[in-house]
N, C-alpha and C positions, 0 to 999 in steps of 0.2 A: 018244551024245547024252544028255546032260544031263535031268534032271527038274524037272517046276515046282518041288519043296519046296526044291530043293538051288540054285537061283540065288536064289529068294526069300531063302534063307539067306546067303547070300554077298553079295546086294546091302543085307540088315540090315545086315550084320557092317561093309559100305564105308560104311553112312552113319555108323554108330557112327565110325569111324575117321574120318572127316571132319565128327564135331561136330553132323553135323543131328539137331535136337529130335527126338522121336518116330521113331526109325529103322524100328522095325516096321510103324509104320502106315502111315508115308510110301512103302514097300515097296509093302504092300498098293494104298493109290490107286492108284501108277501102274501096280501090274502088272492088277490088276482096270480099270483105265482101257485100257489097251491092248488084255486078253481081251475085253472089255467084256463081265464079268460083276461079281455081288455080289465083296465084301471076302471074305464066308463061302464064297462057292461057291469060292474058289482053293482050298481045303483037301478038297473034295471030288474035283478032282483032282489033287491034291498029286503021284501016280505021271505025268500027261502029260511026255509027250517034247517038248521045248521045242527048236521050227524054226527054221531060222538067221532065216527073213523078221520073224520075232517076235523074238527075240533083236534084230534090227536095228533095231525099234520100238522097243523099249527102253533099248536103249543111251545114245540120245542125251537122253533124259528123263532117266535117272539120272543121267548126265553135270551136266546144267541142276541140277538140284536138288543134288549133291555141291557145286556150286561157290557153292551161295545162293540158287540163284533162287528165289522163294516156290514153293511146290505149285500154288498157287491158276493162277498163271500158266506152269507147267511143264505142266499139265494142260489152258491156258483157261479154265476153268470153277471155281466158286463158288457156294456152296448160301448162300443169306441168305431167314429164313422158311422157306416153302415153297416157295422158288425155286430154280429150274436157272439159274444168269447163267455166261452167255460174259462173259471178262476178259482186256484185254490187258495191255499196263504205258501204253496210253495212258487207261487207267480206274484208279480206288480200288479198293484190295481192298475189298467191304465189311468192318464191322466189327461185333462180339456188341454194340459199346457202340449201333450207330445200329439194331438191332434191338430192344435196349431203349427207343429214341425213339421207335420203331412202336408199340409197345405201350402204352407212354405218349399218346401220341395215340389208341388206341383205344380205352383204358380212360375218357378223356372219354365218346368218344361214345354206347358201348357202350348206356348208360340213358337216352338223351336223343333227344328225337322231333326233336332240330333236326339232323337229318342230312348232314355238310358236300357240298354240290353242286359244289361250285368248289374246288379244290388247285392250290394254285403248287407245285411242286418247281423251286428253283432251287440250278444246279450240279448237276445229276440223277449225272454220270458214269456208270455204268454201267444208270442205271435202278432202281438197286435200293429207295431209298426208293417214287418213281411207281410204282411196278410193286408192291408190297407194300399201298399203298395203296389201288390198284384193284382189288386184289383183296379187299379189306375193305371198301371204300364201294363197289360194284358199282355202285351208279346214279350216282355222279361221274363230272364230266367231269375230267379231270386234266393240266394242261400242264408238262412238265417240260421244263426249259431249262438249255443250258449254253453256254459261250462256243467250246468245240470240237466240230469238226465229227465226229474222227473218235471224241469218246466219244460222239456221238449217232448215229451209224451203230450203235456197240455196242449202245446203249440200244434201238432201233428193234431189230437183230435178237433183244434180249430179250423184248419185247413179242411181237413172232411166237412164239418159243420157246416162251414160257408163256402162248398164246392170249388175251394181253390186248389189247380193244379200246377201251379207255374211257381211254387217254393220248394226245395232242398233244404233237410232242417242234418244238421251238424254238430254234434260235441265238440266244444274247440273252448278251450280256455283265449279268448280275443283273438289274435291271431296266428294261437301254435298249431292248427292242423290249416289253416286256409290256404290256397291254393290260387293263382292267375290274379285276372286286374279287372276291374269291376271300373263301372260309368259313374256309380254311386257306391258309398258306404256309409253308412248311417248309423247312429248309436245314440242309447240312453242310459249312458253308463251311470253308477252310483257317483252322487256328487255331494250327498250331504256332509259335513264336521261331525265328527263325535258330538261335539256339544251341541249341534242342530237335533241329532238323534236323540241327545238325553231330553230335551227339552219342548221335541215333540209330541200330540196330540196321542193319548192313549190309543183310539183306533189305529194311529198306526205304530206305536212303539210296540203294543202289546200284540198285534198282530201279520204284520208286514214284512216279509223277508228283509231280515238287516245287509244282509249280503249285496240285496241288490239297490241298497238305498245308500248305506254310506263306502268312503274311500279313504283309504289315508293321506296324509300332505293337504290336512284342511281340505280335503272334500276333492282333489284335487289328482290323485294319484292315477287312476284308468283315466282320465281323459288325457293328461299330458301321453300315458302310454300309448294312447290309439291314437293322436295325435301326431306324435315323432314314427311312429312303424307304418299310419295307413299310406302315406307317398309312396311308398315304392308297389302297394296295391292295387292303386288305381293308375286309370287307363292317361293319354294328355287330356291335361285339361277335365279331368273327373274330378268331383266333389264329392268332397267331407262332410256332414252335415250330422251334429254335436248338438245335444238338447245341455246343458251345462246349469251348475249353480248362478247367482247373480253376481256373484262379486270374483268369477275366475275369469272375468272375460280380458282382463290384461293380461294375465296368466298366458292365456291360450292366445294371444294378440303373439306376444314374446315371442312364444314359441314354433308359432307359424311363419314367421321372420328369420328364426335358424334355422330353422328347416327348409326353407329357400320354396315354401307354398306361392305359387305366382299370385297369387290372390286371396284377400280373406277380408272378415266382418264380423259383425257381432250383429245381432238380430232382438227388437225387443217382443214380448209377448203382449197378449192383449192387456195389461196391468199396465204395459210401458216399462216394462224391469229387463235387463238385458239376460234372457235365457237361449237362447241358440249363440252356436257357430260355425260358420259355411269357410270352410278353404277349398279352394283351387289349384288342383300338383300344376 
C-alpha cells in the first residue's frame, strides 16, 4: 500500500508531464480537497497508507484537471474575497481583476455617510460580485439578476453557503424585469471579441460559458446597453460601476457623454490596463 508522500509525488510529476501550470499546488488542492484537510496538514501525514476508496476519489479529479479542466471547476468551488463559492461551467470563474472592482466600489464608500441602500447586480453568475457586496454594505438590500436560471440556483446556494441574507436573486435578461432606482448598479458583463474568444487559452474556450464571456460590436454590445438604460435606474447621483474590455474605454467615455451621466472615468487595474468604468446619473 502506497503512502500519501509517494502518490502526491507521482501525481506532481503527471501534471508536469501534461503541461498544467502550478503542478505542486494543483496536487495539493485536490488531494487536501478530497482528505478534506489544510494544503499544510498533507505533510503532517505524509507516512498515511492511501485506501483504494481514496485512491478512487482521486483518480477521476486528477484525470479532469490533466486533461484542462480548470481546478476551480474539478474541485466546484472558488475562493473570490472572503468567499467559499460553489462553480460549475454553467457560471464564470470569478476573477482577481472583478475583485479589484470590489474594492474599487468600497473605497468610494468607505468615508462617506451616504451609504448605498439599494445594489443592482446584473449578470450576478455565480453570486460573487452580490454576495461580496453584502457582505460590506450589511444594511443593503441587494438584488442580483441574471438571464439563467441554472446560474441562479448556483448563486442562491452561495448565499446559503456564506449566511448571506440581504440579496434577492432575479431572472431578468439586464434590465427587462428590474424594477425602482438603486445607489449602485454594478456589472460584469461579456466584453470579449469573437476573435479574443477564438484565440483564447483552452481552459477557458473549452470550458467557460461563451455566453457570459463574449458580446457582439467587438466585445462591446451589453455594456453600451446597460450603459444607455442604467440612468434612468439609478437614484441622483448613483453610480454605474462596469468591469469592461481594455480597449472600450472610449467607447463607454462617448457614450456617457450622450447620455448626459454628470460624471464618469475609466479606472486602471493592477496590470495598469484600463478595465473598469464608474458613471455618475
Amino acid at each position: 500500500m502506497e503512502k500519501l508522500i509517494d502518490i502526491i509525488k507521482k501525481t506532481t510529476s503527471y501534471f508536469l508531464t501534461k503541461g498544467i501550470d502550478h503542478p505542486q499546488l494543483t496536487t495539493e488542492l485536490i488531494f487536501s480537497h478530497v482528505l478534506k484537510c489544510r494544503r499544510l496538514d498533507l505533510y503532517l501525514q505524509f507516512d498515511r497508507n492511501m485506501q483504494e476508496n481514496v485512491l478512487a476519489e482521486l483518480r477521476p479529479l486528477v484525470l479532469r484537471r490533466a486533461k484542462g479542466e480548470p481546478i476551480q471547476y474539478v474541485l466546484g468551488e472558488s475562493h473570490f474575497c472572503d468567499l467559499k463559492l460553489k462553480v460549475t461551467p454553467d457560471v464564470l470563474i470569478p476573477r482577481p481583476e472583478t475583485e479589484e472592482l470590489i474594492e474599487k466600489i468600497t473605497k468610494i464608500y468607505q468615508n462617506s455617510l451616504n451609504i448605498p441602500l439599494k445594489i443592482l447586480d446584473l449578470g450576478t453568475g455565480s453570486g460573487a460580485i452580490a454576495l461580496c457586496l453584502a457582505q460590506t454594505f450589511q444594511n443593503s438590500q441587494i438584488i442580483a439578476s441574471d438571464k439563467s436560471p441554472a446560474a441562479l440556483e448556483i448563486a442562491k446556494i452561495n448565499a446559503k453557503r456564506n449566511g448571506i441574507q440581504n440579496v434577492t436573486f432575479l431572472e431578468s435578461d439586464w434590465f427587462e424585469k428590474i424594477e425602482g432606482v438603486f445607489d449602485i448598479i454594478v456589472s460584469n458583463p461579456p466584453y470579449l471579441t469573437s476573435d479574443e474568444w477564438e484565440t483564447a487559452a483552452p481552459e477557458v474556450k473549452e470550458h467557460e460559458p461563451k455566453i457570459a464571456l463574449v458580446a457582439e460590436q467587438e466585445g462591446a454590445a451589453d455594456l453600451i446597453k446597460i450603459l444607455v438604460t442604467a440612468k434612468k435606474y439609478l437614484k441622483e447621483g448613483g453610480l454605474l460601476c462596469l468591469e469592461s474590455g481594455i480597449h472600450h474605454q472610449s467607447l463607454l467615455e462617448q457614450t456617457a457623454k450622450d447620455c448626459s451621466y454628470s460624471k464618469y472615468e475609466s479606472l486602471q487595474d493592477l496590470s495598469h490596463r484600463n478595465r473598469f468604468f464608474f458613471a455618475w446619473s
